[in-house]
N, C-alpha and C positions, 0 to 999 in steps of 0.2 A: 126642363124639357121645353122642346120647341110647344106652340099651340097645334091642337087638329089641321093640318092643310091635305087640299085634295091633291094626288097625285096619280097624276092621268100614265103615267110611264109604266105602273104598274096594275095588275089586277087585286083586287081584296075577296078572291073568293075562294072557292074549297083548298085547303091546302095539300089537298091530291093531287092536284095540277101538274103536269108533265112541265119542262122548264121551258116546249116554246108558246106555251099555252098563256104563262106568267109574261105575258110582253101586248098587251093592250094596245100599243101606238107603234105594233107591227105587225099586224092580221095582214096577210095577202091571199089572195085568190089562187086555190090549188091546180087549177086551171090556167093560170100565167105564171109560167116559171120563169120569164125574166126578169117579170118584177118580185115574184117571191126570192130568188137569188139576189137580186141588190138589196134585198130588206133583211136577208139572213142578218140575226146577230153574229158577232163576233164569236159567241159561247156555242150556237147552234152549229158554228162554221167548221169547229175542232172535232178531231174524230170523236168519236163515241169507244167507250170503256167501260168495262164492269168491275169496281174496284172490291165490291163482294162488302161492303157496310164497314170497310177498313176505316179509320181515322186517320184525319189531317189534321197532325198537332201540331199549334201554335202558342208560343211560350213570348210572356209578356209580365208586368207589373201593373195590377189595377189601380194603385196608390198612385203609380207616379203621373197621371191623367183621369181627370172623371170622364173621359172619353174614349178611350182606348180600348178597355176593354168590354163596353158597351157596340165598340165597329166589328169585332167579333162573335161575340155570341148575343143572337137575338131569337129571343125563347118561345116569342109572339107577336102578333101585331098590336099595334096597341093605336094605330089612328095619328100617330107622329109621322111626320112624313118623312125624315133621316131614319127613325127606327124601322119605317116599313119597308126605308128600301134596301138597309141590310137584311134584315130578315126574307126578303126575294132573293136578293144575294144568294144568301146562302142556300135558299130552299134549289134555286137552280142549279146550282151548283152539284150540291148533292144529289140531284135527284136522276143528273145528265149520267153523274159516275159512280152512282150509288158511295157514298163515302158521308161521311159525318166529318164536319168541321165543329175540332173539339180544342178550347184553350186553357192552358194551364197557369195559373198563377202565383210569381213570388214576389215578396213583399221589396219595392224598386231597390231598397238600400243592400239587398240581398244579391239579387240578380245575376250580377257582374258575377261574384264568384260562384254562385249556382253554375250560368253557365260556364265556366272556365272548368269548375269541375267535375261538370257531369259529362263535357265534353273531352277532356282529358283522362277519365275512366271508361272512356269509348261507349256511355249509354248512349242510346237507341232510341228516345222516346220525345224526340222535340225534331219536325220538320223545319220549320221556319219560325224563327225569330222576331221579336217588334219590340226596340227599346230606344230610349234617348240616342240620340248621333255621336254626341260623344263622350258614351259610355261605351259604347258600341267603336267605338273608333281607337279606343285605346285597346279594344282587344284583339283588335286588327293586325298588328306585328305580330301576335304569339301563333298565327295560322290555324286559325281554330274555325275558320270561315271557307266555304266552297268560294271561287271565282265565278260570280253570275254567266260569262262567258261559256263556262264549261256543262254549264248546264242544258238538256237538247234542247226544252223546248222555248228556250230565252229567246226574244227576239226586242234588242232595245230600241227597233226604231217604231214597236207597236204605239198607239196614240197612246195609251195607258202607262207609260214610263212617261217619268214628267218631264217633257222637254228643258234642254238649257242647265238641268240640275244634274240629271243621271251621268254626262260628258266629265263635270266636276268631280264625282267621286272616284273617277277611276282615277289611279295612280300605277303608273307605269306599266302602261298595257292591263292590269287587273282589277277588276271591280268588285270587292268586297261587301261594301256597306250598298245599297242601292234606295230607290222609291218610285212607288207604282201607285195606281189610284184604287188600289186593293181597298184604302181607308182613306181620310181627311184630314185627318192629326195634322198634316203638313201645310195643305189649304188652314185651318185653323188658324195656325200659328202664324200668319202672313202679318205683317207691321205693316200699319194703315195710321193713317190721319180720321179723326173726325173732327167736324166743324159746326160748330151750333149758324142754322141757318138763319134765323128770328134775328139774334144778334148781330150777325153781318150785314143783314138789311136796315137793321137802325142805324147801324154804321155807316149807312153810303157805301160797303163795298160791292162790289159787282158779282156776279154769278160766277163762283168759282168753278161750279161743272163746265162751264164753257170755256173760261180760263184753261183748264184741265184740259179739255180737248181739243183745241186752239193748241196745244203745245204750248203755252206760255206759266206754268204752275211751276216755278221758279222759289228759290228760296228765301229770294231778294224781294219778290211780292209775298210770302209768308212774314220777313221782319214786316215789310211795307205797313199790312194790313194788322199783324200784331199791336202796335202801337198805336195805334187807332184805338183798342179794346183796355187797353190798361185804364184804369182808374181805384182812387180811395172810396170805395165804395161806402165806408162807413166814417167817413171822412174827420178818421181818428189823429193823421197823421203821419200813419205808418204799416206797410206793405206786408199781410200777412196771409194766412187762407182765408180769411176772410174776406178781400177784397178782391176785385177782376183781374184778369193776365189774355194778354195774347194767346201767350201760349204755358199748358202746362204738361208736365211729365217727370218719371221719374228717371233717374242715371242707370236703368239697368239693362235687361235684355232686349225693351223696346226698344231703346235709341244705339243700340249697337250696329241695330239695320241702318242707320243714316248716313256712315262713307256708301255703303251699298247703292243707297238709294240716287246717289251724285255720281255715281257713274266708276265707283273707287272700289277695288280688289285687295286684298291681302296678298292671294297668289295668283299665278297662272301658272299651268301647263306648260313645260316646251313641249319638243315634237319628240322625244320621247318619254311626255306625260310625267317628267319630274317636275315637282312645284318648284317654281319661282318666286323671291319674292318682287313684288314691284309697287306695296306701299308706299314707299316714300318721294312723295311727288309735289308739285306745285298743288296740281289738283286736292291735295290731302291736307293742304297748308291750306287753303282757302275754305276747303269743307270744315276744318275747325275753324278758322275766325269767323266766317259766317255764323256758324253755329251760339259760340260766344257772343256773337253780337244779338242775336236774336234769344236766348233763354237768360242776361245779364244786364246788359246796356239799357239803361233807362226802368229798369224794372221790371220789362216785359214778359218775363218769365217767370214763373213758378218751378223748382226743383225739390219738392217734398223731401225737404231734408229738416223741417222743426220738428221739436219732439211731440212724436205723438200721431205726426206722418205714419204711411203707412205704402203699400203699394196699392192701396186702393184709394188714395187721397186724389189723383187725380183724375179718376172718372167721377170722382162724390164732386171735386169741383165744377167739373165737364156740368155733370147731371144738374146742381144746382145752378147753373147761367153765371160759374164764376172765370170763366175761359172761354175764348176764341175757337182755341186751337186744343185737342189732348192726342198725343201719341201713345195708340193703345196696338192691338191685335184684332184679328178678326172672329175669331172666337167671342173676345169680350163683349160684339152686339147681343149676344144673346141674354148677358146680366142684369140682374132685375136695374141696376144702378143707370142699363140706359134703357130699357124697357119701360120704366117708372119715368121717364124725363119729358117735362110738356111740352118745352121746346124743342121745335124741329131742329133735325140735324143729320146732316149725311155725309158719307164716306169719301175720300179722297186719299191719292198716291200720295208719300213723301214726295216731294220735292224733288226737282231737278237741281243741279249745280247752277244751271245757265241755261240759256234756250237751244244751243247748240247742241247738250245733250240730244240723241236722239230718239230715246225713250223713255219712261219712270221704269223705273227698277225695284222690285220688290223683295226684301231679305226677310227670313224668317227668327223669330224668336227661340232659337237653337234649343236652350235650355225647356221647352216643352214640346218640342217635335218629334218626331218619331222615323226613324228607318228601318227598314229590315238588313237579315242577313240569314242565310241560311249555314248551317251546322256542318263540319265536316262527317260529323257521323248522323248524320241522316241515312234511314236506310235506305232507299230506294231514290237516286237523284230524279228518275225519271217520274216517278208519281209525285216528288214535290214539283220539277218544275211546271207540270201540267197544271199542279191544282193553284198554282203562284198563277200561271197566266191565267187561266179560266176566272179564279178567283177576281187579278185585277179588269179582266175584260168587264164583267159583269159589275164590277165598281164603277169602272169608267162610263157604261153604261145607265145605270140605275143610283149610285149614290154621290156622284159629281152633281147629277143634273139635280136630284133631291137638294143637297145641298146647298149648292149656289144659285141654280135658276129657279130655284123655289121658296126656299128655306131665305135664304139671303136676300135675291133679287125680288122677291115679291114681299115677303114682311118687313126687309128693314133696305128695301128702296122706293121713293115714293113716285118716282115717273122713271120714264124711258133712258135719260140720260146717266141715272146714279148707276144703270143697268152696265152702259158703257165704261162705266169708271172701275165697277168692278170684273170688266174683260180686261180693263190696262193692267188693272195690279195682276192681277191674276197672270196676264201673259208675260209681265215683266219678272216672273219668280227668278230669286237667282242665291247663287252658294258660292263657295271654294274652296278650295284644302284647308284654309287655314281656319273656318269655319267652326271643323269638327276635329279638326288634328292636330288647334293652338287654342282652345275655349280658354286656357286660363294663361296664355302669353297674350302676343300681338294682337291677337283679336280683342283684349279689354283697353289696348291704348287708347282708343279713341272716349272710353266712357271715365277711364282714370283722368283722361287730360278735363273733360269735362266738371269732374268730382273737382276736381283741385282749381279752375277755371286757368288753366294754362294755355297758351298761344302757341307753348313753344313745341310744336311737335319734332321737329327736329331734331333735339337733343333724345327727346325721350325715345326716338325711332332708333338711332345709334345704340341707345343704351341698351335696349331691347333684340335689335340686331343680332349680335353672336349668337345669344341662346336661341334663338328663331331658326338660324343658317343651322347651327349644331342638330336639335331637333326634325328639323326638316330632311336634313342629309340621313339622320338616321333611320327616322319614319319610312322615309326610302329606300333605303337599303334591307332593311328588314321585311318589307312585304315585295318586294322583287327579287329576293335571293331564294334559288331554288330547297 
């Protein structure tokens, strides 16, 4: 858990509080109603309802995240600043519509056919859904999911659906799978750089935050600077964890985000929202040699692949000042591994391709993310989609800003500028079909070509190809057919 932070966005006091009572850093004068109308929450804005202490059940797996199902039920305040501001969350929530937000859990390996089955016997007892992307994606053809479209009170272009991401999951006019800032799980799982700052200073390298904002944080300045850090530190002869790397990381879900980050798609949309592919480009041919040449060439790399590696070898190397560079998540600041670390170090976007790119692009670590979906047999559309928006309103309200401007930006950023870098990644979030709808095709080429240290993605893209076109066309057809 996070350490005590103050959190001025909320009150800490009786929990009898009405829900606009719970909003500290929105008191207005009942005497000027136009500034009390521009201050209205978003929550205070929606009509008012008596739902009579009904539950809003939400079905999830507490195993498959130690976070997941802590953004749901919070039982108390406890003085953590993310715990206290779901626990506001929630209390306003329920308190505007009288209704108990209540979550159910099965164990993640289970899930999938729980819901397939309980769904298919037409029970009644799970409003909305919160599970891996694609787990959740492959159960997307058998129509077991409402269309967030059809829902009354949907509105995706509210700030609280995540921009740039929510456009991606729709597939052919229909949006099944979706994410709102109801929770974090998604922020979490963001692929980030960190960079030991102590070390780049000895090095003569220059301020990368500014590099960063400057627009010049290029992948061509990460070899640049990588090689700079390499050395036998124990000066045995020979290159192992023991000794320093530019850069370290492992081949898995973190560097899957890397075409992402260069400005490189699996799919796209046509204009009637059937995915395309458009992988295979020059673009994609340089994002791997680059890559190659920066985790291979000269030594510069580290890829925890001796025995005895681990996926936690490269933040133990990060932590001990044996790397430059490690490609983690954002979740990961919170681990004792960099919590415990004496040298300074801050956060930074992957890389651009080039400077031409016109922005850092941020992709998520899939395999720990989380979407929703709501249930065809949900009883009542209208009281889930009310308590979905209320619910993410009040997220986007009180547990973003915990989160990031607080939890993030204030404990594990050490000035004004690291603040800025996490507005980049953050506004650069990005996804695609093939995302959640190829986890285990197309979408691992890039980490297989890596594994093997092959150049040649060409071939492997062709090889890959049929089953990709075959899958895709069907994918499609199956959730667009009436």
């Amino acid at each position: 858990m996070l350490s005590s932070l103050t959190f001025a966005a909320v009150s800490c006091g009786d929990n009898g509080q009405n829900a606009e009572s719970i909003d500290s850093g929105n008191q207005t004068s009942a005497d000027d109603s136009a500034i009390e109308e521009n201050t209205k929450t978003a929550l205070m804005q929606m009509p008012d309802k008596d739902y009579g202490g009904r539950e809003f059940n939400m079905l999830t797996a507490g195993d498959f995240s130690d976070y997941l199902l802590d953004q749901i039920s919070v039982e108390e305040l406890n003085g953590d600043v993310v715990n206290d501001a779901y626990y506001y969350r929630n209390l306003n929530v329920e308190t505007k519509y009288n209704v108990k937000i209540t979550p159910r859990e099965i164990p993640y390996n289970d899930l999938d056919t729980a819901i397939r089955q309980e769904i298919m016997a037409g029970e009644q007892n799970t409003d909305l859904i919160l599970h891996s992307p694609t787990r959740l994606a492959a159960l997307v053809p058998d129509k077991l999911f409402i269309d967030i479209n059809e829902l009354p009170y949907t509105d995706l272009t509210a700030d609280w659906y995540v921009p740039g991401v929510n456009e991606e999951l729709a597939v052919g006019g229909k949006q099944y799978l979706f994410l709102t800032d109801l929770g974090a799980v998604y922020t979490y799982c963001c692929s980030i750089l960190q960079y030991n700052r102590d070390l780049a200073t000895e090095l003569g390298i220059p301020d990368l935050h500014q590099i960063v904002l400057d627009g010049g944080w290029t992948i061509d300045k990460m070899i640049e600077y990588s090689r700079l850090a390499t050395t036998d530190l124990n000066g045995d002869g020979f290159m192992d964890n023991q000794d320093r790397y530019g850069a370290v990381c492992l081949w898995s879900e973190f560097t899957d985000a890397i075409p992402y980050s260069m400005g490189i798609k699996i799919t796209e949309n046509d204009a009637e929202g059937k995915p395309q592919l458009v992988f295979n480009s020059e673009r994609m041919v340089t994002c791997v040699e680059k890559m190659l040449s920066l985790m291979y060439e000269g030594g510069n790399g580290y890829t925890c692949e001796a025995p005895g590696d681990t996926w936690k070898t490269p933040q133990e190397m990060f932590r001990d000042n044996k790397a430059l560079f490690v490609y983690t998540s954002i979740v990961s600041l919170f681990s004792d591994r960099f919590r415990d670390m004496e040298a300074d170090h801050a956060v930074l976007p992957l890389p651009k391709l080039n400077e031409e790119q016109e922005s850092y692009l941020t992709a998520t670590c899939i395999g720990s993310a989380t979407v929703y979906a709501v249930p065809i047999t949900t009883p009542d559309t209208e009281f889930t989609s009310r308590m979905i928006e209320a619910i993410s309103a009040e997220g986007k309200r009180l547990v973003i800003p915990a989160y990031i401007d607080t939890a993030i930006k204030v404990k594990h950023s050490s000035d004004e500028t690291s603040k800025e870098i996490y507005d980049l990644i953050l506004d650069g979030r990005i996804i695609d079909f093939a995302t959640i709808y190829d986890s285990d095709g197309m979408y691992l080429l890039f980490r297989q070509l890596m594994k093997d240290r092959s150049s040649d993605f060409t071939s492997a893209y062709y090889a890959a190809e049929p089953a990709a076109l075959e899958k895709y066309e069907n994918i499609y057809n199956q959730i667009t057919s009436e």
